[in-house]
C-alpha positions, -999 to +999 in steps of 0.1 A: -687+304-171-670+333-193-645+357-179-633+390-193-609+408-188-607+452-193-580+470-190-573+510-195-540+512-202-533+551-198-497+572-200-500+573-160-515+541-148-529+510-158-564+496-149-573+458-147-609+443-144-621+409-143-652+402-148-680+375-156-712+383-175-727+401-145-704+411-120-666+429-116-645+399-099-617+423-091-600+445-103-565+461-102-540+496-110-506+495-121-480+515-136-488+532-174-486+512-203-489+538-229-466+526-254-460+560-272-449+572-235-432+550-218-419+520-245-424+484-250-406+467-227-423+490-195-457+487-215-455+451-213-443+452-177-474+471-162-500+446-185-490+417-175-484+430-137-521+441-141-538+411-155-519+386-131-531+407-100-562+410-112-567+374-123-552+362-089-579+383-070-605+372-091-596+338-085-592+333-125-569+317-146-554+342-171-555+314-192-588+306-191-602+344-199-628+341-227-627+380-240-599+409-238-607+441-245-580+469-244-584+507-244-550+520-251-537+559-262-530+554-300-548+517-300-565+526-339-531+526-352-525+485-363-489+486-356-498+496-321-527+475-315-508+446-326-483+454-302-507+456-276-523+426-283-496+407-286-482+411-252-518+403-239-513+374-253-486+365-237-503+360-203-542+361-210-565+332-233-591+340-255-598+367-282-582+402-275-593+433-287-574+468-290-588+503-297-581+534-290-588+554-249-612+572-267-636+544-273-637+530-244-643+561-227-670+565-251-686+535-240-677+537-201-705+569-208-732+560-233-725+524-240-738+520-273-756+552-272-751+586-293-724+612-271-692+635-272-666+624-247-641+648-234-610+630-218-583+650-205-554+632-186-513+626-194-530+635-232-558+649-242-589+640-266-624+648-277-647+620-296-682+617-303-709+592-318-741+605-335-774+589-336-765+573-369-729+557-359-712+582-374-679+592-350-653+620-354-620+629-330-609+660-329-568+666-308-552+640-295-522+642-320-494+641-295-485+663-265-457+677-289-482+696-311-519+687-296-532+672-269-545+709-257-565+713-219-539+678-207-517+677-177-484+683-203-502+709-221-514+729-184-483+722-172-463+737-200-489+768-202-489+772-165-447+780-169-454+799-200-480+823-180-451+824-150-423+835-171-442+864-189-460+873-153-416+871-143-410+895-175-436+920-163-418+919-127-442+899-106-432+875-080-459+847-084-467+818-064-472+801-099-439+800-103-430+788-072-449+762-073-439+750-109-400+750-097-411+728-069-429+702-089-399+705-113-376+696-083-350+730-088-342+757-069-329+782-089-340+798-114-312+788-139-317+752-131-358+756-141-346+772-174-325+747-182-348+712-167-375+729-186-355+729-220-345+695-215-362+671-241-375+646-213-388+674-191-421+662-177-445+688-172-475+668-165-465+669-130-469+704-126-507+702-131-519+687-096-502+723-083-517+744-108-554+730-105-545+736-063-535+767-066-558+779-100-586+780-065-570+813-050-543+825-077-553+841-110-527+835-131-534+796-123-565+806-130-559+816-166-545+785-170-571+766-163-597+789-182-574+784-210-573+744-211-613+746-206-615+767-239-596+744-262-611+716-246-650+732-254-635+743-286-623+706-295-659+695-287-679+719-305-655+708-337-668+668-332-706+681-326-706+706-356-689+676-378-716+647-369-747+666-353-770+691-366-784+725-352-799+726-326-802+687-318-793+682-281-759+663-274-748+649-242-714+651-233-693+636-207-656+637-193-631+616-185-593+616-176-575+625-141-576+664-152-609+666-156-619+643-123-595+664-102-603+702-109-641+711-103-632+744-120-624+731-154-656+706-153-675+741-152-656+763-172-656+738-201-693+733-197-698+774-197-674+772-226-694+748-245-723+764-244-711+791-255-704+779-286-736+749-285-764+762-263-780+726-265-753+710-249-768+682-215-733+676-197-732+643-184-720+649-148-710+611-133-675+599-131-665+581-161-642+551-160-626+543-194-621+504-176-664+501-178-662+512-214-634+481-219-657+453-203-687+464-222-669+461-254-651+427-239-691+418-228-703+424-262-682+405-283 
């Protein structure tokens, strides 16, 4: 009997399946293993903790897996995806393939079919297929200069609105609630932490999706991130779609899944700018787009 394995390895967590041709065996979360985030040697730590969980609760050999497929953050570069690969290697059998989150994201919702997906998580990314097979990205080029509508980018906003709402002489919860999530308490010491190369502001997003509920500046935030994230789309659609064809699109990513609010507002967004947009409203796991890939051969 064939096994495969699917894993989505993301810049927060990493997701394991196993799988034969029918039914998910078991399956498994790690640590991330986002190589552009976190390094080799913790990438390599949080795949091959994933695939021996997964394995063992499958009751599979690692060894014995016929098919690999891997969605990884920056996977369509070869240098990565030979990385990647490699250290699959090291612990699973069989064939392995790499490719980039956004493809297997793309396949967790259409599988094979035409689509834009959406994904908004540690980074951020938009990608769609036409009818013809044609694909285009648009984002996604590092959380340095890109990723817009991701936890660094709202997190980083969200202080941004806080300090001009501080300028102006008001006292915001916002603000609060960054410092906390930051760990500091001072306002010196926020300055400072914030400045700091390493600072990660993608844990300041949970708070500002919480509070973006009852507090408008959150609020902006979050209307913000939905209009570069619409904005990204409506670049793929207007790239690989004509007028007025219909496009379905879906989202993905641990932003997107936590904050109702930003599902709609990008969807109010996008039609704005595409009237004949049919979201695609049911979770997406990248880890189903994996096995289909891993399935398919």
């Amino acid at each position: 009997m064939a096994h495969f394995l699917a894993i989505d390895g993301g810049g927060t967590t990493t997701t394991c399946a196993v799988a034969d041709e029918k039914t998910v065996l078991a399956s498994v979360t790690t640590s991330a293993s986002n190589i552009i985030r976190v390094g080799e040697e913790q990438a390599r730590t949080a795949l091959h903790s994933a695939i021996r969980q997964a394995c063992s609760a499958a009751r599979v050999n690692p060894a014995d897996v016929t098919r690999t497929c891997a969605g990884v953050a920056g996977g369509a570069r070869p240098e990565i995806a030979n990385k990647v690969q490699q250290m699959i290697l090291e612990v699973a059998g069989g064939q392995v393939k790499v490719v980039g989150d956004m493809i297997v994201a793309l396949e967790a919702a259409f599988e094979g079919r035409p689509g834009v997906i959406a994904i908004a998580g540690t980074g951020s990314i938009t990608f769609g297929r036409n009818a013809q097979g044609k694909t285009w990205r648009a984002g996604g080029w590092g959380y340095a200069s890109s990723d817009e509508g991701s936890a660094h980018w709202i997190g980083r906003t969200a202080l941004r609105f806080a300090l001009r709402a501080r300028d102006e002489g008001h006292d915001t919860e916002l603000l609060a609630e960054i410092m906390q999530a930051l760990n500091v308490a001072e306002f010196e010491a926020l300055v400072q932490a914030a400045n700091a190369p390493a600072c990660d502001f993608a844990v300041v997003a949970p708070a500002v999706v919480d509070l973006a509920e009852k507090d408008q500046f959150a609020r902006g935030v979050i209307a913000f991130a939905a209009k570069e994230l619409a904005e990204l789309a409506d670049i793929v659609i207007r790239r690989i779609w004509d007028v007025k064809q219909h496009v379905p699109v879906a989202t993905s990513g641990g932003v997107f899944r936590n904050s109702a609010l930003l599902r709609e507002l990008f969807y109010n967004e996008l039609r704005e700018l595409w009237p004949a947009v049919t979201p695609i409203e049911r979770e997406v796991e990248p880890v189903n787009g994996a096995l289909f890939i891993a399935r398919s051969g």
